[in-house]
Structure formats: structure tokens, C-alpha cells
N, C-alpha and C positions, 0 to 999 in steps of 0.2 A: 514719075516712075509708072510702068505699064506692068500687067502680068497678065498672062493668057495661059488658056486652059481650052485645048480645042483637041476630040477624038472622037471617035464613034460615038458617042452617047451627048457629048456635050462642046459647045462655044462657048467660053465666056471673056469676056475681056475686062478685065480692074484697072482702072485707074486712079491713081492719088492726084489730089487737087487740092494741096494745103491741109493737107489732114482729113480730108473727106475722100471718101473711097465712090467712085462710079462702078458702078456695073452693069452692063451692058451685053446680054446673049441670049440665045436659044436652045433649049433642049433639042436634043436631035431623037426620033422616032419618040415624040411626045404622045401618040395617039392610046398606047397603053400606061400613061405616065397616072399613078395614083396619086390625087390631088393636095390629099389631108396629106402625106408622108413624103411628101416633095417640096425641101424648103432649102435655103443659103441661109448658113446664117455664122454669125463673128462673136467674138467676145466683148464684153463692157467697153467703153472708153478709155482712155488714161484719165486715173483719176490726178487733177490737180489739182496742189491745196497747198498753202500758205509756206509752209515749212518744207527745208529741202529733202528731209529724209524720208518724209510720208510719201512725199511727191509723188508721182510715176513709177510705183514699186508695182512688181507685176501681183497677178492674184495669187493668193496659195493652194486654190484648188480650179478644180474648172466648173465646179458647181455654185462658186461665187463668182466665177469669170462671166457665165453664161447666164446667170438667173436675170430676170426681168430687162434682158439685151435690147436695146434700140435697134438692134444691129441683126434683124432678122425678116427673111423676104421669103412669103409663101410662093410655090409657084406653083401656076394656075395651069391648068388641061391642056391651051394652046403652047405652051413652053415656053414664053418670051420671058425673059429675064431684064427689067429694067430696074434700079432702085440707088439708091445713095446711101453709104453707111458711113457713121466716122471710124476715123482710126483706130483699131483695135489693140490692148493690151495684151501683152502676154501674163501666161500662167503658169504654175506647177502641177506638172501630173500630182495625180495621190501615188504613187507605185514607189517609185526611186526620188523624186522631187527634183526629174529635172524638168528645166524651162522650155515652154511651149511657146517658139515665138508665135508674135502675132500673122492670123491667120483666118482666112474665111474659106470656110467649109460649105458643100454641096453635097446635098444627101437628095438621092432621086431612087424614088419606089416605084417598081414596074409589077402590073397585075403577075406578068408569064413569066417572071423569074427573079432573080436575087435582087438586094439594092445594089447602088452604086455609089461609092462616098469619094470625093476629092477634098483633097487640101491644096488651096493655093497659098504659100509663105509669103510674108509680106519680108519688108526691113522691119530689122528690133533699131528702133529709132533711140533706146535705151538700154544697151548691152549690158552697162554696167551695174542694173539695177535688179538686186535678186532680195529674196525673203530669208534664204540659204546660207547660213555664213560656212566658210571655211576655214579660220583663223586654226594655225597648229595648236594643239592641246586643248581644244573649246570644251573636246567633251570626257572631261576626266571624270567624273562623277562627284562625289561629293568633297574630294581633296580641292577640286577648284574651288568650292565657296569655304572650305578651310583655311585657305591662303592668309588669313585676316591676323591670324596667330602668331604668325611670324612676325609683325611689326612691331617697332619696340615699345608704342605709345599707344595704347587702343585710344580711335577715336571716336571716344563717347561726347555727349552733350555738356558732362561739368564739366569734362579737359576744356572743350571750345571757349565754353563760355569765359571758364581762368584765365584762358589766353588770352582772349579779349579785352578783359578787363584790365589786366597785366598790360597789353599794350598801349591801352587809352591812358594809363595813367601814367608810362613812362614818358610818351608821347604828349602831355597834356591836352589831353583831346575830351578827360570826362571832366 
């Protein structure tokens, strides 16, 4: 998959390569481009781990999406944009909590006038995967975890235990 981003200020071309991102372009009128505040940069990895729910859940903010990023390429005075990044996660705004798919951003500071920010979207390689539930009735407030009341047999630790006992022995099991 290719994505390009080519206009007055900037080239760039992304490509995915198995989960690793190329990028490949040059700033256009770099000559007044401020060095330190002129960078590309993505969010974390997809984190993956053993279990399928932790899996590839996106971040829940973008200040654990972006803290200590692999996924970040200063650009230098000449403009050339060369680097390799991995695949990026998405994240949750803090505002509304929605999902920020995955994405690599371009922040270019010019001494003579304003910045200039782009976002190039990637694929959400995992649509399905949010932090957010939406189930009907989640957020009843405290009648939700009152629910418990209604049953006819609270399950405490001696009921369990009686049961079990009860059944090993009808069962001849103890």
C-alpha cells in the first residue's frame, strides 16, 4: 500500500512493507525550514502480547501513543526525508474518545511564517479493536452493580463450598 502527500510545501511518499513503513521525500522551499521544530513523526507500535484481548488494543490517549516513539525522524536543513518506521497504532483523542486511526504526521516550522502540519491515514489494520465499550445500558450508575440482589441465591464462598461438598459426595468423588 502506497500514500502520498505532495503540495507546495512538501513530497512525501509512505510505503508499507510488511508492517514497516518507508518514507521517502523532500521538503519543498527548505531553505528557511527551522531545524529543531521540523520533524515526522507516528505513534508506538501495535503492542502484541500473548492474550487476545490485550492484543492490539489501540492507546487511550495520544500521550501514551507518542511517548518514547521509535517512530520519529528529525528533518534536517536540506529537506530530504529518508527513514523507516513500523506500523503504527491507533489512539484515543482525550476530547470525545474517538479513534485516531493510524497515522504519520509532519510538522514543518518556517522562520517567516506559521507551521504546517499534515496527516497522512494509514489502514486501521484493526478496526474492531477499541478501549470504548458501547454495550446498551453500561452506564447506569450504581443500579448496574446493584443487579446482584435480584438473584435468588447470593453467591458467597460457604454456598460454593456446600455445593461442592454436596456434590463430591453424592457423586462419590470425596
Amino acid at each position: 500500500m502506497s500514500y502520498n502527500i505532495n503540495n507546495k510545501y512538501l513530497q512525501l511518499s509512505i510505503t508499507d512493507e510488511n508492517g514497516r513503513l518507508k518514507l521517502h521525500g523532500k521538503v519543498n522551499k527548505s531553505s528557511s525550514l527551522v531545524e529543531q521544530s521540523s520533524y515526522v513523526v507516528a505513534a508506538n507500535p501495535i503492542d502484541r502480547m500473548m492474550n487476545y484481548t490485550g492484543s492490539g488494543l489501540p492507546f487511550p490517549c495520544p500521550s501514551i501513543a507518542f511517548d518514547n516513539t521509535p517512530n520519529f525522524f528529525k528533518i534536517k536543513k536540506d529537506g530530504i526525508i529518508e527513514c523507516t518506521f513500523e506500523y503504527p497504532n491507533s489512539y484515543h483523542s482525550m476530547k470525545n474518545h474517538t479513534k485516531i486511526v493510524p497515522s504519520v504526521f509532519v510538522a514543518l516550522k518556517y522562520e517567516d511564517k506559521d507551521s504546517v502540519y499534515y496527516q497522512a491515514k494509514l489502514n486501521d489494520n484493526l478496526p474492531l479493536k477499541t478501549t470504548v465499550t458501547y454495550r446498551k445500558g453500561f452506564k447506569e450508575g450504581p443500579k448496574f452493580y446493584g443487579k446482584k440482589d435480584l438473584l435468588e441465591v447470593p453467591p458467597t464462598q460457604e454456598y460454593l463450598l456446600k455445593n461442592i461438598g454436596s456434590y463430591k459426595i453424592n457423586r462419590n468423588l470425596a
